[in-house]
C-alpha positions in Angstrom: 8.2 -30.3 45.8 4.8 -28.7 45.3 3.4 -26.2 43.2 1.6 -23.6 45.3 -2.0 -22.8 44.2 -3.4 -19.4 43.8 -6.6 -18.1 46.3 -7.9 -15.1 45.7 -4.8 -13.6 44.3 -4.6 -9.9 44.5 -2.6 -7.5 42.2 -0.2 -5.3 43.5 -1.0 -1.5 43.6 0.6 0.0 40.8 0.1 3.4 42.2 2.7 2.3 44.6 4.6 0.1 42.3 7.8 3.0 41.3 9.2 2.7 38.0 11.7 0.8 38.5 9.9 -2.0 39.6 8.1 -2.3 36.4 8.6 -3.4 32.5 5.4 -2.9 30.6 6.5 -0.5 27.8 5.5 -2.4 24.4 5.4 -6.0 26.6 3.2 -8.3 24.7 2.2 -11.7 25.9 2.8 -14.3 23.4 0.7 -16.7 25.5 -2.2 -16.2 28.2 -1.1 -15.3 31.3 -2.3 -14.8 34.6 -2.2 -12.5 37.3 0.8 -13.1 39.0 2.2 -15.8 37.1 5.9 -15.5 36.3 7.2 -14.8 33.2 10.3 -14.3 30.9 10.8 -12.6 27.9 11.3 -15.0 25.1 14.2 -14.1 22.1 11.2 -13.4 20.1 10.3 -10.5 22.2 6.8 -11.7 23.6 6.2 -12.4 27.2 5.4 -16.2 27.6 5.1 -17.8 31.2 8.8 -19.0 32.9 9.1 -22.7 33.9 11.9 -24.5 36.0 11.3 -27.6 34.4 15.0 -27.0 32.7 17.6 -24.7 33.3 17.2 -22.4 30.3 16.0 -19.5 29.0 12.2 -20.0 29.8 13.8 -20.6 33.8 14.7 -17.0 33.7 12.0 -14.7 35.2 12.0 -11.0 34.5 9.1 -10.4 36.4 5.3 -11.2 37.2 2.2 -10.4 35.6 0.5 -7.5 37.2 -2.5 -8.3 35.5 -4.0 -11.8 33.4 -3.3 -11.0 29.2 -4.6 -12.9 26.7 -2.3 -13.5 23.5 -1.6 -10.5 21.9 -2.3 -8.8 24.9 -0.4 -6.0 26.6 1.0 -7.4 29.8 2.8 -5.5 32.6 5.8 -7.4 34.4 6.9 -6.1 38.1 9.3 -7.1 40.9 9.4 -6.2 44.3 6.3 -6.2 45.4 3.4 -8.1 48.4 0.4 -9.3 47.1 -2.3 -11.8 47.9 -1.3 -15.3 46.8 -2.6 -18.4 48.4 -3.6 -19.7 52.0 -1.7 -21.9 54.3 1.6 -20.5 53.8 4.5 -20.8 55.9 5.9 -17.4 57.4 9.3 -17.1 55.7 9.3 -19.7 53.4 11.0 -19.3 50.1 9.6 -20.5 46.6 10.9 -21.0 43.6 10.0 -21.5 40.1 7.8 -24.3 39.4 8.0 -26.9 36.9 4.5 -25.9 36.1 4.4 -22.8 33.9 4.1 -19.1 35.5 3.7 -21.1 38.9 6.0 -20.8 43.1 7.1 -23.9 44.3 7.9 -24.7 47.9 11.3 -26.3 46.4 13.8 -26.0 44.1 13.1 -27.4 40.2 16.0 -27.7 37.8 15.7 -24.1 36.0 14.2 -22.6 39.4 17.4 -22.9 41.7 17.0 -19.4 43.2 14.3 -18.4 45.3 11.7 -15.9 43.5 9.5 -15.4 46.5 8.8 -16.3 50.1 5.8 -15.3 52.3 5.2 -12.9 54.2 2.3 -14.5 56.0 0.1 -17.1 55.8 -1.8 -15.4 52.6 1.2 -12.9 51.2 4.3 -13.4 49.0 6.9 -11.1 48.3 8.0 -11.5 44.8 11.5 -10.4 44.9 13.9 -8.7 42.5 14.9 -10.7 39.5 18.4 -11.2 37.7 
């Protein structure tokens, strides 16, 4: 188990991103965030950054940040998308949520049993659909 680290990440084209792919209406982030990291919406209604470290509600992702927010920030959440991510990366592998907050894993963590994303290439992840 490993967290993956971000190189050069790249945000998604919104332009291309269609609606449904997208929650950003009145999302604020009740922590900072960073582009791409996943995140869940808290009961408080603030975006804070998801975490497999236990199966609860902070392991539930709703998306990933589009953009980096700072608290109090506006932050867009998306799904579906290819983007930039790291180097190194194994064609086809999956990832999952990591024990470290917003981050992929290359295996499965206790709250992260699902796989989030896999990649595409050696630098691109598709962040899939979330539940």
């Amino acid at each position: 188990m490993a967290a993956l680290t971000k190189v050069s990440p790249q945000p998604p084209a919104t332009i291309a991103l269609p609606p449904c792919n997208k929650l950003s209406e009145k999302m604020i982030a009740g922590e900072a965030i960073g582009l791409l990291d996943a995140c869940y919406i808290k009961s408080d209604g603030l975006v804070w950054l998801a975490t497999g470290s236990a199966a609860n509600a902070a392991a539930r992702v709703r998306g990933f940040a589009i953009r980096a927010a700072a608290v109090g920030e506006p932050v867009t959440l998306a799904w579906g998308f290819v983007s930039q991510y790291g180097s190194g990366l194994t064609i086809g592998a999956d990832y999952y949520l990591s024990a470290t907050a917003g981050a992929l894993d290359t295996a499965a963590t206790t709250g992260g049993t699902a796989p989030i994303a896999f990649a595409v290439d050696a630098t691109r992840v598709q962040f899939l659909c979330t539940k």
